[in-house]
C-alpha positions as CSV (number, residue, x, y, z in Angstrom):
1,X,-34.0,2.2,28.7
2,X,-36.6,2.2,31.4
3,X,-35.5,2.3,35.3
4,X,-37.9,-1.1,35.7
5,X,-35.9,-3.0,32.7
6,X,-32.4,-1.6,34.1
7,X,-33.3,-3.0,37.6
8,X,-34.3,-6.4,36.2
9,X,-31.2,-6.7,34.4
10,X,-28.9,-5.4,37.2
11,X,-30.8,-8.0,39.8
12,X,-30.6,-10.7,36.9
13,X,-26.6,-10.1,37.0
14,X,-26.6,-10.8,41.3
15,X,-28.9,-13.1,40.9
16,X,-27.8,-15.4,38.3
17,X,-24.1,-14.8,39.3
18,X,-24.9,-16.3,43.1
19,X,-26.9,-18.7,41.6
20,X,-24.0,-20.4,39.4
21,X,-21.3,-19.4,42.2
22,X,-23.5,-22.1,44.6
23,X,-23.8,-24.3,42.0
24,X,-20.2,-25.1,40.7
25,X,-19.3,-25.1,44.8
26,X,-21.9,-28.4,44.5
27,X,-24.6,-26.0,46.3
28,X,-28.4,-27.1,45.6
29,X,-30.4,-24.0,44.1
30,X,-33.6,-22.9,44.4
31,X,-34.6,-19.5,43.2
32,X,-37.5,-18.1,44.9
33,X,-39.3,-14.7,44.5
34,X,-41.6,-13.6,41.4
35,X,-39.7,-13.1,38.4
36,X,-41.3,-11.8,35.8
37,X,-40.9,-14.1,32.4
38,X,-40.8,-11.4,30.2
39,X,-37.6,-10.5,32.1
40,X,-36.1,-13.8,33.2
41,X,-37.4,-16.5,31.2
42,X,-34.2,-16.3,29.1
43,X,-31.4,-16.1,32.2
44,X,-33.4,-19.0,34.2
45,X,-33.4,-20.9,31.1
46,X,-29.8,-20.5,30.2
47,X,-28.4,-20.9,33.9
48,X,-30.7,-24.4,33.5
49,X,-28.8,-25.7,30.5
50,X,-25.5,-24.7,31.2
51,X,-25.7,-26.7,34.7
């Protein structure tokens, strides 16, 4: 695996994971950087549907 995929997926894990933390303590979220879709479409999407 290439070091640019292993740091998307190990800032997808911190990122996702404070993201839904926030959320189920009734937090508003708003994600805000440039995330790649190739690399976070899927994560984004998922965290989306399960909140």
């Amino acid at each position: 695996m290439d070091d640019r995929l292993q740091r998307s997926r190990d800032a997808s894990i911190l990122i996702v994971g404070a993201a839904r933390r926030a959320l189920s303590l009734g937090h508003d979220v708003i994600l805000d950087g440039i995330f790649p879709l190739r690399d976070y479409s899927t994560l984004f999407e998922r965290l989306f549907q399960d909140h």
